[in-house]
N, C-alpha and C positions, 0 to 999 in steps of 0.2 A: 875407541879414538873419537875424538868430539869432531863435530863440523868445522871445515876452515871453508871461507870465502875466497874466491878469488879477487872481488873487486878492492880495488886500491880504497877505496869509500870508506867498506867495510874491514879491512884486514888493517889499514894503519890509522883511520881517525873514527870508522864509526862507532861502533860499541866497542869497545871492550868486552863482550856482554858474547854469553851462548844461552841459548834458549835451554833449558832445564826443567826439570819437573818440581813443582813447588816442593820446599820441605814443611810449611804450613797449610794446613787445611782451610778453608773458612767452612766447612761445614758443620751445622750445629753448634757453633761458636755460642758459649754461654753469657751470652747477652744476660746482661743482670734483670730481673723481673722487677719491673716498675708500674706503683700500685695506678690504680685510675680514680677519678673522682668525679662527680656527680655534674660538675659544673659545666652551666648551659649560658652563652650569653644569648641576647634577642636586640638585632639591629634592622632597624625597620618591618616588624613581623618577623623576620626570619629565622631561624633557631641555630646557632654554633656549639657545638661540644667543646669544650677543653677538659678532656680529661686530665691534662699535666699541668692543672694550675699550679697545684702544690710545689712545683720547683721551680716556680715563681720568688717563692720566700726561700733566699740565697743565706739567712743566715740560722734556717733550723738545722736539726741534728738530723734529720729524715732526709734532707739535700744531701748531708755531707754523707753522710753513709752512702749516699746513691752515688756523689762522684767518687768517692774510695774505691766502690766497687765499679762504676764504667774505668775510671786508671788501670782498673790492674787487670779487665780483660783484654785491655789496649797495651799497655807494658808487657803481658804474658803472649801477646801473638808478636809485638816488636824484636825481643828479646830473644825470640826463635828465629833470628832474620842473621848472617854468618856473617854478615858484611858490612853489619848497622855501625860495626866497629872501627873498621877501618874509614867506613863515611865521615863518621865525628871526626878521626885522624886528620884525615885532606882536608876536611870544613876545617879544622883550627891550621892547619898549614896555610891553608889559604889567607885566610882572617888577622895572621899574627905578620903584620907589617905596621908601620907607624902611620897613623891616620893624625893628620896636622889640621886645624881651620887658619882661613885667613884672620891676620894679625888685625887689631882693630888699636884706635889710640883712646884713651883716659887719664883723664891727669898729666903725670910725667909718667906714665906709664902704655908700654903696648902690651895688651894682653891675646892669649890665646889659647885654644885646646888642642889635649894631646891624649893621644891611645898607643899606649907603645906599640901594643898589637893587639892584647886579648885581658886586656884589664876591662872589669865588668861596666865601668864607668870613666869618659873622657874626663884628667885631668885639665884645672885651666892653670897656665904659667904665663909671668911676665917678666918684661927685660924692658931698659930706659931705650939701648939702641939696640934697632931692628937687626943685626948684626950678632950682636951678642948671647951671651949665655943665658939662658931663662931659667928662672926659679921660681919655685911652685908657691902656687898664691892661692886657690882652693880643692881641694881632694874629696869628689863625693863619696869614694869607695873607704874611705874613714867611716863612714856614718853608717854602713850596716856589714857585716861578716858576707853576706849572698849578694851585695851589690844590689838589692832591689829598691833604694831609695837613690834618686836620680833628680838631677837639677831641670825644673821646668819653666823656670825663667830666671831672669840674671838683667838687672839696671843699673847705672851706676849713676851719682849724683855727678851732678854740670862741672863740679870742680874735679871728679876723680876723690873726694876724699873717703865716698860711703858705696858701698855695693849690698842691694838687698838682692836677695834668693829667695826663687820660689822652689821649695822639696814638694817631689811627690814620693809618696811611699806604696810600694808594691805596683806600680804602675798606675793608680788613679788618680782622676784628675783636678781631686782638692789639691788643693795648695797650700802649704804652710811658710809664709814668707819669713824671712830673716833677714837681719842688717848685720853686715861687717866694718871696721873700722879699718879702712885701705893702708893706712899708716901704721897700725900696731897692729894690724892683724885680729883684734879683738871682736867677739861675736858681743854683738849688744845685747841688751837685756829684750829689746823689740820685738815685739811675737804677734803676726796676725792668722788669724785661726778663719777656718773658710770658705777662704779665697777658691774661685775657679773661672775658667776662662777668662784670666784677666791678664792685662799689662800690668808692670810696674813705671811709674813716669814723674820723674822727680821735679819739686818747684822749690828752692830756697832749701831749707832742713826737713823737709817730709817728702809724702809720695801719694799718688793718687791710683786706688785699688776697685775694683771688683770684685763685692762680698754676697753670699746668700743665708739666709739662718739657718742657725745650726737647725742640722737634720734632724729627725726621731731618734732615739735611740733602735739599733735596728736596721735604719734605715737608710744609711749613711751612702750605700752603694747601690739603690735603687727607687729611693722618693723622685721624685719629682721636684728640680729645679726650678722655684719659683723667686719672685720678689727679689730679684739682686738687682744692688745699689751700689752708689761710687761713692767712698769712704776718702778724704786726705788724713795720713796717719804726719804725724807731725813726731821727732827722733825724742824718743824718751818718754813719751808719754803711753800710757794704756790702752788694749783696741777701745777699751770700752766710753771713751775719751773721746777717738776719731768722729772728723768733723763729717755730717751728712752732705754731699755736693750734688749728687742726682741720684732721682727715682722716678716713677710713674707706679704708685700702685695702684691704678686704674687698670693696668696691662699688667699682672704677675708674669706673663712669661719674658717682656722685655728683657733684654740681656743687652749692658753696657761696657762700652770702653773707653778710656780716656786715655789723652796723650798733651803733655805741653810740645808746644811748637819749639822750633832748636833758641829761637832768640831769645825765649821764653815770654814773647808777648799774646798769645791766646793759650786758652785752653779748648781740647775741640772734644766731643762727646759724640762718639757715634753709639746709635738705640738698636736694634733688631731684633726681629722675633721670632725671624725664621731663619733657617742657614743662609738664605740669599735676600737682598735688599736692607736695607738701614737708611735712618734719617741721622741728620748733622746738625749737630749744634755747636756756637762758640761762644768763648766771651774773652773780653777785651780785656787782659788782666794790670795793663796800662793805666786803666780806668777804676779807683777802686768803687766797689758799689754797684761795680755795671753786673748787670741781666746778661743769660746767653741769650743771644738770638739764634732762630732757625737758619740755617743756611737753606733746609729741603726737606721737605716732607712729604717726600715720595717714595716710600719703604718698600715699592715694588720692583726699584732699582739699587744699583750699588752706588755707592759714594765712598772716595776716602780722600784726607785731605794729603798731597804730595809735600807742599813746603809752603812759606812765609815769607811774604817780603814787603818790611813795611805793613802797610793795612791791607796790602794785597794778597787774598787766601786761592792756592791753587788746588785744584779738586781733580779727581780722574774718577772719570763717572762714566757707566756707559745711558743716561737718560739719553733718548733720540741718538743712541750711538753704540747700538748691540755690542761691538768690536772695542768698544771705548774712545774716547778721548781726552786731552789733558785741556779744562778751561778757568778763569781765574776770576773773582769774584771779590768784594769786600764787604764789611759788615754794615754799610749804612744804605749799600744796595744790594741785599747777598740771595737773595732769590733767582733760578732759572731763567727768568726773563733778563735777568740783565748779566748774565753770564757771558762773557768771551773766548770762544775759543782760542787757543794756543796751539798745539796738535790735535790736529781735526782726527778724524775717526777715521781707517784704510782697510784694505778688506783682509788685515790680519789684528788679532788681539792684540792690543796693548795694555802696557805693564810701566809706570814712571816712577821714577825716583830723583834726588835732588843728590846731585853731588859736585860739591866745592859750588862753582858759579854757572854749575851746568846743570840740566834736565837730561837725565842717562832714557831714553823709552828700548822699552825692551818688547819683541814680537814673537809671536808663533808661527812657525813658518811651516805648518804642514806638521807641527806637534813638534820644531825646531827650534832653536832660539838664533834672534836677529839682533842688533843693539846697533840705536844712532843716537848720535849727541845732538842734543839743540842747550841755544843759547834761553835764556827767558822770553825773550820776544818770541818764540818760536822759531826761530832759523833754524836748519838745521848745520852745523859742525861738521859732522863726516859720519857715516858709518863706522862702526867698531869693528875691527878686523879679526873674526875668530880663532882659533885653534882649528876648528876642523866642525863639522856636524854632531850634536850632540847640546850639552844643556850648560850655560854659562848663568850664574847667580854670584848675585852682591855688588850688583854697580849702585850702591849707595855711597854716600860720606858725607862731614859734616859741611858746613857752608866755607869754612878757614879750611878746608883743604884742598890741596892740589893736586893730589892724585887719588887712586884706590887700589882696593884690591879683590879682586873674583875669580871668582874655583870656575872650572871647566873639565866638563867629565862628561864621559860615553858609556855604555853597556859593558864597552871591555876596559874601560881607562878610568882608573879611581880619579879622582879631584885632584887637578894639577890648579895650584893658586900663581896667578899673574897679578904684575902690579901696573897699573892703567896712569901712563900720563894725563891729566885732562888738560893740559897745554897742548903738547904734541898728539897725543892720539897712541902715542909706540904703548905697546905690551911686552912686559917684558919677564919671562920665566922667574917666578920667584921659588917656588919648591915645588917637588914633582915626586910621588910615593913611589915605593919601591916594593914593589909584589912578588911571590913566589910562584909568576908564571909571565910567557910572553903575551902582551895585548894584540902585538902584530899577528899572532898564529888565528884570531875570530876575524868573522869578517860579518858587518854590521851592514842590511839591505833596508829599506821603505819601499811596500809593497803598497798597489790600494787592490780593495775587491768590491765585488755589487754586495748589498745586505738585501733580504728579501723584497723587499719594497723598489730598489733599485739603487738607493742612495749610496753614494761612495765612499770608503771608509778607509782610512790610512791603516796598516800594520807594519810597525817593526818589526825585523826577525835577523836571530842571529845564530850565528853556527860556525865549527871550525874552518878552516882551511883544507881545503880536499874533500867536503862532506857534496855528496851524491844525492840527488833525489829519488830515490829506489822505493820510499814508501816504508821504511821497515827501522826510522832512527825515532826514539824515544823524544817526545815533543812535549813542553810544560808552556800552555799560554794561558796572561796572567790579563786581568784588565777589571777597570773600575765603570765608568759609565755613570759618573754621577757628581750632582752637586756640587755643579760646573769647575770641575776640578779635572788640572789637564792633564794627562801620562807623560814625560818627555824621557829623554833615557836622561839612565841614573845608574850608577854604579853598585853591585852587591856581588860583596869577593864570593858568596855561597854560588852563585850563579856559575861562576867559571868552573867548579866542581863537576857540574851537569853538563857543560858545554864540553869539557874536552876530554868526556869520555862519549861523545861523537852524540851527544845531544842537542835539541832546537831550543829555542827559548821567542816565545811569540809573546807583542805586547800590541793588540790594536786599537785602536785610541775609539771606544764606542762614543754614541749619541749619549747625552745627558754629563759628557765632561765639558771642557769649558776650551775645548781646543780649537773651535773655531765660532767661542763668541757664545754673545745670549741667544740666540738660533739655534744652536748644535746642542746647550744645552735644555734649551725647552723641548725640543724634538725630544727629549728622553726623560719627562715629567712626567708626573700624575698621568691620566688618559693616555700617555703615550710613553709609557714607560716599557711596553713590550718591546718598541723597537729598541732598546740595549741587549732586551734577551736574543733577535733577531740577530741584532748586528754580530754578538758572540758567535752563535751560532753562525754565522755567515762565514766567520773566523775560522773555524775549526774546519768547515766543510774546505774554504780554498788549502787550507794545508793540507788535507787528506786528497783532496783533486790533484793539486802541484805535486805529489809526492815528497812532499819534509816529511810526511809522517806517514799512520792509515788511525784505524779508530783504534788496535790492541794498543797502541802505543801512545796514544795523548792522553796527557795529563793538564788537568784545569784546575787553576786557582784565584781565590780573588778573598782577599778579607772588608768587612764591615758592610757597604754597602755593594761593594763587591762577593763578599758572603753570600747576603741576598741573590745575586748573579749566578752565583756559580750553584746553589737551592733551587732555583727557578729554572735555571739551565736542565738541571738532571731530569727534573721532574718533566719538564716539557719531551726533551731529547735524552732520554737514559743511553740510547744508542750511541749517544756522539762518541764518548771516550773511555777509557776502560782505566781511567781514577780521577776522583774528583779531592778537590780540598775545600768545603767553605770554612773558611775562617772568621770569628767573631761576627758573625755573619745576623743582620736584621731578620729573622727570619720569619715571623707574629707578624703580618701585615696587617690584623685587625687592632693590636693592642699596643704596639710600639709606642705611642705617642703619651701613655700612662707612664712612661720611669724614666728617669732622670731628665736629661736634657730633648727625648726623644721627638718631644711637638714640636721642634721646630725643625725637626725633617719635613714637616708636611706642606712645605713650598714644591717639593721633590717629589711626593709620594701622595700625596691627600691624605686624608682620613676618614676611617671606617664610617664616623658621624656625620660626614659632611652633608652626605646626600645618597636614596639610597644606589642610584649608579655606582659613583667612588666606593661605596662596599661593597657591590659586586664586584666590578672592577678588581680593584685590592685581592678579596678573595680568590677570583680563578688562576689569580698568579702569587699568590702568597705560599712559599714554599712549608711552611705546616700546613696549611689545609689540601695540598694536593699531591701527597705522594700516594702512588698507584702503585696498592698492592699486587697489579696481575704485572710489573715490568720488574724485569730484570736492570739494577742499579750500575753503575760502577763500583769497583772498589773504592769508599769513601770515608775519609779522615774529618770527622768534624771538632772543629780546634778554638777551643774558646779559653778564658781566662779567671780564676775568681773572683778576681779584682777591677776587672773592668766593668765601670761605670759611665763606658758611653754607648757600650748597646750590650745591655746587663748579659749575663752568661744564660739567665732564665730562657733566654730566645734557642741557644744552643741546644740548651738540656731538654726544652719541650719537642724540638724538632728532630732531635736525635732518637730521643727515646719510640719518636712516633716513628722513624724510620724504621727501628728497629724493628717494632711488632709490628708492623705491616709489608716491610719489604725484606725483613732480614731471612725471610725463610730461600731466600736466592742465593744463589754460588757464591756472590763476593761477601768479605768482611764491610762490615758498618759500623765502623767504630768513634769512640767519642776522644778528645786528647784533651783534658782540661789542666793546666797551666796551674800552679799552685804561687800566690806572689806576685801576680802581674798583671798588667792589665789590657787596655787596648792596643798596645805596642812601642808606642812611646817611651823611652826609659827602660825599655826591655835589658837586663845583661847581657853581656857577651856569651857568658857560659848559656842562659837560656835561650838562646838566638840560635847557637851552635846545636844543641839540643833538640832542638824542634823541627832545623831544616835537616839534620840527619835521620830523624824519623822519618819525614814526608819524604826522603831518597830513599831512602832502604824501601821504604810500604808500596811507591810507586815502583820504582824500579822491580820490587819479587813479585808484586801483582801483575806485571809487564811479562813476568815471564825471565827478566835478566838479571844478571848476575855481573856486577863490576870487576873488576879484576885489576891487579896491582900482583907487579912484577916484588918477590920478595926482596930480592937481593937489587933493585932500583928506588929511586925517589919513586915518593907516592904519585908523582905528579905526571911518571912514565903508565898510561894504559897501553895491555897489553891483548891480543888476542891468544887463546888456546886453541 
């Protein structure tokens, strides 16, 4: 007769789950034998090993043979797992509701996107009146059988009468743009070959682009990103035609954007080289002939320009304004010193946008969103009266409008879209999705805790209704810490799968995000990038102190530079949790800055070269060079992609393989999950999304010790106890 619980905690919301004896081993798990090679680099005197250069180069036969064989030790231990089955079931129960975005206008048309439920790619459909019936105007899931060719940007000309697409295929992040003809439906014969991290931004019959030269052969998914320039492609004519508008090949790694203004009297050119700061340039297109001028050539900060009015350019910069502010400037005095504030800088971040005759600022309130209208003089209008706590996005619109429309969503409440008077202020329910489960049954907390150092740290955390702090509920806390990029909640139906079978879900907003300003993120750069690893850790201890969890039961994840996080983590604290996930994960802190776009993380991280502190530094926390053969690991899923080209898969495969031979002779499994078709997540399908988080629940959940359970003869969605 198996265990029953008495507590109401455990018997009706906590697990589902009885502790069990595993039916898989991880002992002697036959890790593939991965060769070593000779190579030694030398930075400042000092001598590094890499013996896994060689899966560096992603596209020899010697790689793929090695991730053939890391898949199918990881498939062969998954696949032994009774329950990995029914996971996918509830993940696609969950996921298959109709996911809508707010309606936008073009032309005589409103258009918008729709997922009926588990179509591998959002179609987009349009209709004259908002009211009406929609008919489908582009279908990316036409263009490959797997769905892994996905739309990575979308413009449409001033009139509505042209829309160009940017395709990414398998998940990477070239671009191959194309033009439609909105009126016949017709794909033009237009083809720009490429393109990556650009806009598309249309002036009269063309469009102005960000291109790089074609790669090496070879090379296509891990050279080095240099030399891109802003191209205008003009409708019908050849790339090879397009007119040159900006470069700097003095700076290869510059990387540019452009955008015409809504009136279409500038063009504005923002430059940057690293992920954080840019200079500004415009020009007057009023004027034919004219020069851009600089607006700012302080690239240690951010600039972006809001809106246009007249020869007045509005800028939201945080120069002399960590938190930001919104100040307005013109071209014949457009430097710093003669800048005007309009919204001054307050001691939460701001966020502006232009809509109809208004300036919408948006704040973080503690990693919250806030929203006041002001007029252009800066007055402010009123506050925006929310939904409830959680993350409101898309108070934009064009200057000729009167209202808008923006999503508002929670941890447990997918995107409900309101339509915003900017007259009155009223919001008013325009569509609201329909889940296969109640939102009302979680209940959503903001916690703060000390981080070693003392500094304060916000964490969300959410969990059922009737959930106990007893110490013994399965905990998954997820978090980034970087590149001043803020956490706010956000809606993912996989989530509620883990939640209401009496599981935690923790997200705490580390140092190096952007949630409270250029402060909060510099506190988590270069030389002080430990306090992220700190603050995590700080994270995991208050949940194991509070009782949400203890350490058999947490589970960590964090992908990209979160990767690196959740690498850094183990390595430091192998103790804290009993499974780890880095995903796409930075993990080469000496070599990162050599492929693709990766130098210009080093606003964030330094580099090896700089000096030789920054590579010691680097080093004692670069999760390849420090895993400690004498510790015992967590169970670890390391989840990378082949196609991802923004922190190449090389990082995964070298850091894996090194785990293996040095820590895999420990109890737990150490395995690799590499993604066939996809890349850094963006554009992911549906089916592969559903895929990947039923792995990471079956492998955490059996390595926990528990076992889900689902009543036969009930919906999936009834856990039960035995």
């Amino acid at each position: 007769m198996q265990k029953r619980y008495p507590l109401f905690a455990l018997a009706c919301v906590l697990l589902l789950a009885c502790q069990q004896q595993s039916t898989t081993s991880p002992t002697n798990l036959p890790y593939p034998e991965t060769a070593t090679v000779d190579t030694v680099d030398t930075y400042f005197g000092h001598e590094v090993a890499d013996p896994y250069r060689w899966l560096e180069d992603d596209q020899s036969a010697e790689t793929a043979d090695w991730v053939k064989a890391q898949n199918g030790v990881t498939q062969d231990y998954l696949t032994q797992l009774p329950f990995r089955e029914k996971i996918a079931e509830r993940l696609e129960a969950l996921e298959n509701y109709e996911k809508v975005s707010a309606p936008y206008k073009e032309g005589d048309y409103w258009y918008y996107s729709q997922n009926s439920g588990l179509q591998n790619q959002s179609i987009m459909y349009r209709k004259k009146d908002l009211e009406g019936e929609g008919t489908l105007f582009f279908d990316p899931n036409t263009l490959s059988e797997d769905g892994t060719v996905s739309l990575g940007g979308r413009s449409f000309s001033k009139d509505g009468k042209y829309f160009a697409y940017a395709l990414s295929y398998s998940g990477s992040d070239w671009r191959e743009i194309r033009v439609m003809n909105t009126e016949t439906m017709e794909v033009l014969p237009d083809k720009i070959n490429w393109a990556k991290f650009t806009g598309i931004s249309w002036l009269d019959d063309g469009f102005f682009y960000q291109s790089f030269p074609e790669p090496k052969e070879g090379g296509e998914l891990s050279g080095q990103n240099q030399y891109g320039k802003i191209y205008y492609h003009r409708l019908g004519q050849d790339q090879s035609a397009d007119e040159l508008i900006f470069e700097n090949p003095e700076n290869p790694e510059e990387r540019f954007g452009a955008g015409v203004s809504e009136d279409g009297r500038f063009l504005i050119v923002s430059a940057a080289e690293k992920t954080y700061g840019n200079m500004l340039y415009a020009k007057d297109l009023s004027q034919p002939g004219a020069d851009f001028v600089q607006l700012i050539d302080n690239k240690a900060r951010s600039h972006q320009i809001v809106a246009s009015k007249g020869n007045t350019i509005y800028i939201r910069t945080d120069l002399d304004a960590p938190n930001g502010r919104l100040v307005k400037t013109t071209l014949d005095k457009p430097t710093p010193e003669h800048w005007q504030d309009v919204i001054p800088q307050t001691e939460q971040v701001l966020q502006v946008s232009q809509a109809g005759e208004y300036l919408m600022a948006s704040y973080l309130m503690d990693a919250k969103t806030a929203v006041k209208q002001y007029d252009f003089a800066g007055e402010m209008v009123r506050e925006v009266e929310l939904p409830g706590i959680g993350t409101a996005r898309g108070f934009g619109a064009k200057a000729e409008d009167k209202d808008l429309f923006y999503t508002f969503s929670s941890f447990t409440v997918p995107n409900a879209i309101y339509r915003y008077d900017l007259a009155s202020g009223e919001s008013t329910l325009f569509r609201q999705a329909k889940t296969a489960f109640n939102p009302d049954d979680f209940i959503t907390e903001q916690v703060f805790y000390k981080s070693k150092d003392g500094t304060r740290v916000p964490m969300f955390i959410v969990y059922k209704k009737g959930f106990e702090k007893i110490g013994q509920s399965p905990a998954w806390m997820y978090a980034y810490g970087g590149f001043n990029i803020s956490l706010t909640p956000s809606f993912r139906a996989s989530r509620i799968a883990w939640l209401e079978q009496g599981g935690v879900f923790a997200q705490p907003n580390l140092r190096g995000g952007g949630e409270y300003g250029k402060a909060w993120h510099k506190a988590g750069t270069q030389m002080q990038k430990q306090n992220v690893f700190d603050d995590f850790i700080a994270a995991g201890e208050y949940l194991i102190k509070e009782g949400y969890t203890s350490q058999e039961y947490l589970a960590l994840e964090g992908g990209s530079n979160g990767g690196l996080l959740i690498g850094a983590t183990i390595n430091q604290r192998p103790d804290l949790a009993r499974v780890a996930f880095p995903r796409v994960g930075v993990m080469d802190m000496l070599r990162y800055q050599y492929f693709t776009i990766g130098r210009a993380w080093s606003y964030d991280y330094g580099t090896s070269e700089d000096s030789e502190e920054m590579f010691q530094y680097l080093k004692g926390y670069s999760p390849l060079h420090n895993i400690d053969p004498e510790a015992t690991y967590p169970s670890t899923m390391v989840m990378t992609a082949d196609h991802d080209d923004r922190v190449v898969p090389a990082h995964s495969f070298k850091y894996g393989a090194t785990l293996q031979a040095k820590a895999g002779h420990g109890p737990n499994p150490l395995l690799l999950r590499i993604e066939s078709k996809a890349g850094h997540g963006a554009g992911t399908p549906t089916s592969k999304r559903i895929a990947q988080t039923a792995d990471q629940y079956a492998f955490a959940w059996h390595e926990m010790g528990l076992q889900p359970r689902y009543d036969e003869g009930a919906p999936l969605s009834q856990p039960v106890m035995d």
